[in-house]
C-alpha positions as CSV (number, residue, x, y, z in Angstrom):
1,X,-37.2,-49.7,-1.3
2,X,-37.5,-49.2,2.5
3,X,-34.6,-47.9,4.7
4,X,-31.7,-50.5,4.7
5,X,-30.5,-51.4,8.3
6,X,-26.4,-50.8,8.5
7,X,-24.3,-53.5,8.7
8,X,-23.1,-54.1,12.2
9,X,-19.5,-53.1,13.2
10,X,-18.4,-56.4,12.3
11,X,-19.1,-56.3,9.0
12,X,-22.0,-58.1,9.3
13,X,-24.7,-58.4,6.3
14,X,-28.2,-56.3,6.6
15,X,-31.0,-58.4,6.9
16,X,-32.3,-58.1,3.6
17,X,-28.7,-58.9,1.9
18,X,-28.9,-62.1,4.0
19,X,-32.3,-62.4,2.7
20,X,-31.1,-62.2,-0.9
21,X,-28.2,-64.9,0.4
22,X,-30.9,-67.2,1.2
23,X,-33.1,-66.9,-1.2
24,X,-30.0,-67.0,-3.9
25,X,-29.0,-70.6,-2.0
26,X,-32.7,-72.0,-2.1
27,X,-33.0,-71.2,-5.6
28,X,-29.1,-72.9,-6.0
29,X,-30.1,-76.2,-4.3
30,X,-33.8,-76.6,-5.8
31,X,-31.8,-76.3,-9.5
32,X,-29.8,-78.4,-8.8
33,X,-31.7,-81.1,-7.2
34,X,-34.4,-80.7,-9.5
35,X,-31.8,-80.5,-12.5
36,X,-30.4,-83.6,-11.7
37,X,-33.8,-85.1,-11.6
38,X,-35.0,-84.0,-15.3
39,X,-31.0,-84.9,-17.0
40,X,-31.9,-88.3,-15.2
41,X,-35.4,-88.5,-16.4
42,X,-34.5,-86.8,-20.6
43,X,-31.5,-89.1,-20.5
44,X,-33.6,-92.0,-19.9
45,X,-35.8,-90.9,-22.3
46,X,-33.2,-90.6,-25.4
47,X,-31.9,-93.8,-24.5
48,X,-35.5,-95.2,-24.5
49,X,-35.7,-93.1,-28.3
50,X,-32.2,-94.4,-29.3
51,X,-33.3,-98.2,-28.0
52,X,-36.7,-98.1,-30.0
53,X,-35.0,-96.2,-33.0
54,X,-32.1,-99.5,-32.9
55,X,-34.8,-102.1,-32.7
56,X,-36.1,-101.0,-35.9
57,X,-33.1,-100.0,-38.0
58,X,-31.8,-104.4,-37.2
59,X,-35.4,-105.3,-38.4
60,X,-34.2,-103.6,-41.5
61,X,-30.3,-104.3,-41.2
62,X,-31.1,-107.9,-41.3
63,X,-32.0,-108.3,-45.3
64,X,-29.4,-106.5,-45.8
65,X,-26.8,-109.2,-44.6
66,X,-28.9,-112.3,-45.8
67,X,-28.5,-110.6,-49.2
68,X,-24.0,-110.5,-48.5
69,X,-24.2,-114.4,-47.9
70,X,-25.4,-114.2,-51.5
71,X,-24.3,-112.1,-53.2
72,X,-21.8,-113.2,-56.0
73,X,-18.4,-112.0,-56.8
74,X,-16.3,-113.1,-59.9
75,X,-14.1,-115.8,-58.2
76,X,-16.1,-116.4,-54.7
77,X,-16.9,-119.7,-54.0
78,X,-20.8,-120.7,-53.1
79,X,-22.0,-124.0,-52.3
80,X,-25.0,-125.8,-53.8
81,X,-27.0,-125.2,-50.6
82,X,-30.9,-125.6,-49.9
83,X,-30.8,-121.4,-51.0
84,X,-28.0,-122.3,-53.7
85,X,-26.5,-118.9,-52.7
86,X,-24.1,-119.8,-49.4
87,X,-20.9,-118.0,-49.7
88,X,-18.0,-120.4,-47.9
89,X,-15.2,-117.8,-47.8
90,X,-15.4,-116.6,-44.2
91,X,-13.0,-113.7,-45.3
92,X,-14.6,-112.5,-48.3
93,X,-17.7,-112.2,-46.0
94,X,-16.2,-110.2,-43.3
95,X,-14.9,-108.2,-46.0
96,X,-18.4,-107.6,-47.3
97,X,-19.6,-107.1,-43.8
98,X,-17.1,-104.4,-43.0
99,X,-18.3,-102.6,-46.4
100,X,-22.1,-102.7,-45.1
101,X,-21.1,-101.4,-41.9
102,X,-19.9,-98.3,-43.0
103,X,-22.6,-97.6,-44.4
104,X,-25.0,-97.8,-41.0
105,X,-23.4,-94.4,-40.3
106,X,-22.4,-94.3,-36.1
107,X,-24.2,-98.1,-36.0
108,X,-21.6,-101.2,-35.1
109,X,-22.7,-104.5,-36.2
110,X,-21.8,-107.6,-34.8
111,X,-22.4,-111.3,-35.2
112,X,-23.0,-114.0,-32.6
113,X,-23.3,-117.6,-32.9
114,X,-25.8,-120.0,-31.3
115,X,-24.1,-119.7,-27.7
116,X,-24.4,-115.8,-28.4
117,X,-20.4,-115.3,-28.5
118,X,-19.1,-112.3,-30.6
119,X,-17.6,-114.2,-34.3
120,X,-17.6,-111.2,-35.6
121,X,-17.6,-107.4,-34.7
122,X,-17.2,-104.1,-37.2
123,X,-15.2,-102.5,-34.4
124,X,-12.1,-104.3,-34.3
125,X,-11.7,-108.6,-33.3
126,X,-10.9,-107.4,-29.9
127,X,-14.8,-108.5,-29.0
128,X,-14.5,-111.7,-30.7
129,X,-15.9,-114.7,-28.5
130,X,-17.5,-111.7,-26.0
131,X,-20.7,-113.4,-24.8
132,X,-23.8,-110.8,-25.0
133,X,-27.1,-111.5,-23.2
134,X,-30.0,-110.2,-24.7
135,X,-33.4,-109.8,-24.0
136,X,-36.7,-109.9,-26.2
137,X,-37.9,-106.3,-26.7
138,X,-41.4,-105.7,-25.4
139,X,-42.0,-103.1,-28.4
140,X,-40.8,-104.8,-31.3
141,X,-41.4,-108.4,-32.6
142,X,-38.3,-110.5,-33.1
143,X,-36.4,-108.2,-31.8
144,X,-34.0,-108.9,-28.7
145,X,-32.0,-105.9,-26.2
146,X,-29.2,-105.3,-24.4
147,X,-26.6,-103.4,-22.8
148,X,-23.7,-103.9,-22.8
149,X,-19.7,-103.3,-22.9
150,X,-17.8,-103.0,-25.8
151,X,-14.0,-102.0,-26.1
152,X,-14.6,-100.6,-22.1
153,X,-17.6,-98.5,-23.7
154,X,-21.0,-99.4,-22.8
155,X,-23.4,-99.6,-25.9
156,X,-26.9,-100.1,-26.5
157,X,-27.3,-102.6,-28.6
158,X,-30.2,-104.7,-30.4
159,X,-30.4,-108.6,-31.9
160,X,-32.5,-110.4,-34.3
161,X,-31.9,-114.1,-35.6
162,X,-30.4,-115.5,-38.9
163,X,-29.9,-118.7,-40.0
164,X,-26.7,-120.0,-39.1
165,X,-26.5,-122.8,-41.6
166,X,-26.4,-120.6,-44.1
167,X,-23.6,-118.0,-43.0
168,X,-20.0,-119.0,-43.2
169,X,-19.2,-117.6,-39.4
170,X,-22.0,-119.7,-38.3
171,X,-23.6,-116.3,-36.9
172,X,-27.5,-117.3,-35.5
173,X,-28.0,-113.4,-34.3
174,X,-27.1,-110.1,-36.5
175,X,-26.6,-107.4,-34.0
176,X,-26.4,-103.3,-34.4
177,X,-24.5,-101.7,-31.1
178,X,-24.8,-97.0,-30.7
179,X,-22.6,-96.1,-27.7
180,X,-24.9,-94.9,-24.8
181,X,-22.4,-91.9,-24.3
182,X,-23.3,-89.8,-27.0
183,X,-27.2,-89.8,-26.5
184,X,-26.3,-88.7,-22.2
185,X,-24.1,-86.3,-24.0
186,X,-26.8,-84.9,-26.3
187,X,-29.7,-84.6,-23.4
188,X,-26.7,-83.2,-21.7
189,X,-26.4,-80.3,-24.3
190,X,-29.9,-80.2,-24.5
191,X,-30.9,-79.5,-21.3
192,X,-28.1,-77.8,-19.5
193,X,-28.9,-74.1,-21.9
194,X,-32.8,-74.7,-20.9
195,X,-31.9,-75.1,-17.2
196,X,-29.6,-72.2,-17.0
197,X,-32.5,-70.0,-18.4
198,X,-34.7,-71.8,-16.3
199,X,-32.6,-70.5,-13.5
200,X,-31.8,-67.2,-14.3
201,X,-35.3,-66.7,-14.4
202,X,-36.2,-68.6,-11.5
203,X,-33.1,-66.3,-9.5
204,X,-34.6,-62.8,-10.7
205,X,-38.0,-63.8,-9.5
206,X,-36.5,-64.7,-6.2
207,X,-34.6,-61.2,-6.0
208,X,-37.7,-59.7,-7.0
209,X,-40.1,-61.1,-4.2
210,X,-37.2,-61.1,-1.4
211,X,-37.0,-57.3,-2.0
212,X,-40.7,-56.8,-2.2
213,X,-40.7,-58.9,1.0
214,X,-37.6,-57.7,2.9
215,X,-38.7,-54.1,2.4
216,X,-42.5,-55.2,4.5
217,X,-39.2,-56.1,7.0
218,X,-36.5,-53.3,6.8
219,X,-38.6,-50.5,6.4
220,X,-40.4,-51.1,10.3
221,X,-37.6,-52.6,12.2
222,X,-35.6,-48.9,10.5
223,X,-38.5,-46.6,12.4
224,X,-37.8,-48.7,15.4
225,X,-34.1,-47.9,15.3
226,X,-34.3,-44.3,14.4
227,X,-37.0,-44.1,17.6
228,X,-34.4,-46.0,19.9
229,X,-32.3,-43.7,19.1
230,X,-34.3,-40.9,19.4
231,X,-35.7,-41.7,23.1
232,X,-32.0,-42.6,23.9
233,X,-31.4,-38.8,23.2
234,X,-34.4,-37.9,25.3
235,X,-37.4,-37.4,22.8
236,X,-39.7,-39.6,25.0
237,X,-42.5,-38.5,22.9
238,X,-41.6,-40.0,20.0
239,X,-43.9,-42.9,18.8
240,X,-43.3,-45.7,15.5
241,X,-47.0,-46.1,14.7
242,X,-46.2,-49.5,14.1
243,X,-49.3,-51.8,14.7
244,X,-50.5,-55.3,12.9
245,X,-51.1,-58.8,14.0
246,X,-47.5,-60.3,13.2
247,X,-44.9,-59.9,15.0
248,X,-43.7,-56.6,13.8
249,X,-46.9,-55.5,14.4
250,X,-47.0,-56.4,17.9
251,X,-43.5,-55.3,18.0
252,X,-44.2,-52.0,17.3
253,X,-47.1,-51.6,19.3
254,X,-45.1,-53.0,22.5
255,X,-42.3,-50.3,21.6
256,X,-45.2,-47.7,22.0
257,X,-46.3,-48.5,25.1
258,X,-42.8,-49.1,26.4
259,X,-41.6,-45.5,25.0
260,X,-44.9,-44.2,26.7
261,X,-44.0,-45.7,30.2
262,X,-41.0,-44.3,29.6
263,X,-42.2,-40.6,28.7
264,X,-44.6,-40.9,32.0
265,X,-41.7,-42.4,34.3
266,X,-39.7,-39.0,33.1
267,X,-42.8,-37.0,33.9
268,X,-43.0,-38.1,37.3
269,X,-39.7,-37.8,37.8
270,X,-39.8,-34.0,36.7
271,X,-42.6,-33.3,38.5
272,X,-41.4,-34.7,41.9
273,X,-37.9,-32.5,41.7
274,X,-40.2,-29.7,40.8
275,X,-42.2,-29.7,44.3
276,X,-39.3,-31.5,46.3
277,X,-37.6,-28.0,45.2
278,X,-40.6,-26.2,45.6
279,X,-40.7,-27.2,49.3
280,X,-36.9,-26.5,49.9
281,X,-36.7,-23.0,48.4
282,X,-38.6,-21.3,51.2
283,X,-36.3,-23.0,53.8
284,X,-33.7,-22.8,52.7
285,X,-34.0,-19.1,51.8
286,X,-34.2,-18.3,55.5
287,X,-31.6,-20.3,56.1
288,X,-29.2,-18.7,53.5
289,X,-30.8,-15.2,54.9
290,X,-30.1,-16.3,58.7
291,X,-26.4,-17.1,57.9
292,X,-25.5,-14.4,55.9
293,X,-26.9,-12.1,58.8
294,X,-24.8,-13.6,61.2
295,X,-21.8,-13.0,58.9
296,X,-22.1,-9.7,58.6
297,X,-23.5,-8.7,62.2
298,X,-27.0,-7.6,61.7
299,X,-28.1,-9.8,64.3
300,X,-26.4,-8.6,67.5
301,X,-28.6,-10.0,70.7
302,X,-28.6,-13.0,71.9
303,X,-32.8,-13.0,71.8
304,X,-32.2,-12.5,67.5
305,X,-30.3,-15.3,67.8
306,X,-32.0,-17.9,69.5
307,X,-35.4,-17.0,66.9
């Protein structure tokens, strides 16, 4: 994959290490940012399901408690009534309510009076005379929404009316409440395997392409430090061949020309010693002759001497 540049004396990282560092942190940040995103945008969108799915299952909850307001026991007590079915013992009620809510499987129901006030609640009495505002649904007819806390849990919860002269609590709305936790938890456990292949994917891709681009990179700038090195152990003929448009390109290119001057300068530099000691030799030959004459006497006149 190219030369790899050594790490400085410092223990410093190669370049394309720092390239896989960066790439490995862009990857990080744009999972993570875009991760947070889609959990915001599925969690929404299973509490949007869970909403819609609630709104329907009170549409058909609601029969189902008419039909406990008349439904006779041996002993309860029912009054004459315009439906000649109202059941008067609040307690026998609640104890048919709490029967029918078990069977809604994770659903709570509730009851609220005209002032929409918690009279009754599947989940304990600790919500009793809680006021819940609700909204009409814009998906379903009859239908009202809200969310809000129950026990210090928030729920979603959905509304339709009853008539309250006809239940013994005086209840005008039957309500059915899911706990908004577990649907984030679900699109939690949902989307958290999906994004972790998403980005062990997206991170081998990165590698891949950082490599395939760090080696256009490491592979270039290595000739141009072996060829430092070379001319800095006096191969001035040595050349990268490096030569492109970009910046390594034009890098090279400049290296070139610089390691030519170089080469030249040296040249020069020979040549002029060569005929600076071409010029001396002759000189300085006579001169070497002259002196050693004169040491060991061959010149003996004063005539010899003065020449």
């Amino acid at each position: 994959m190219g030369r790899r540049l050594p790490a400085g004396a410092g223990g410093e990282l190669s370049l394309r290490l720092r390239l896989l560092a960066a790439a490995a942190g862009v990857v990080a940040v744009s999972l993570l940012l875009s991760g947070a995103l889609t959990w915001v945008l599925v969690r929404d969108l299973e509490l949007q399901s869970a909403q819609d799915q609630l709104d329907r299952s009170i549409v058909t909850a609601r029969p189902l408690i008419l039909h406990q307001e008349c439904l006779l026991r041996v002993g309860a007590v029912t009054n004459s009534g315009g439906a000649n079915c109202r059941l008067d013992d609040p307690i026998d009620y609640q104890a048919r309510l709490g029967l029918l809510a078990s069977q809604l499987g994770n659903s709570r129901l509730l009851l609220l009076n005209k002032q929409a006030r918690v009279v009754y609640d599947s989940g304990g009495v600790d919500t009793v005379s809680q006021a819940i505002s609700v909204t009409p649904s814009k998906r379903v007819t009859g239908v009202a929404e809200a969310r809000t806390i129950l026990g210090g849990q928030t729920y979603l919860v959905a509304a339709t009316t009853i008539s309250a002269a006809r239940d013994p609590l005086g209840a005008a709305y039957v309500v059915l409440g899911l706990p908004q936790g577990a649907f984030a938890a679900a699109a939690a456990s949902d989307l958290v395997p999906r994004l972790l292949l998403a980005g062990g994917a997206a991170l081998l891709l990165a590698i891949l392409l950082v490599l395939l681009v760090s080696r256009s990179l490491t592979k270039p700038l290595g000739k141009l430090a072996a060829a430092a090195e070379d001319i800095a152990a006096g191969h001035y003929s040595r050349r990268v061949g490096i030569h492109g448009t970009d910046e390594i390109g034009k890098l090279g290119s400049a290296f070139d020309r610089m390691a030519e001057a170089v080469e030249r300068a040296r040249r020069v530099q020979r040549d002029f010693l060569a005929n600076v000691s071409h010029e001396l030799k002759t000189p300085l030959t006579s001169l070497i002759g002259f002196s050693q004459a004169l040491v060991d006497g061959s010149i003996k006149t004063e005539k010899e001497r003065a020449r």
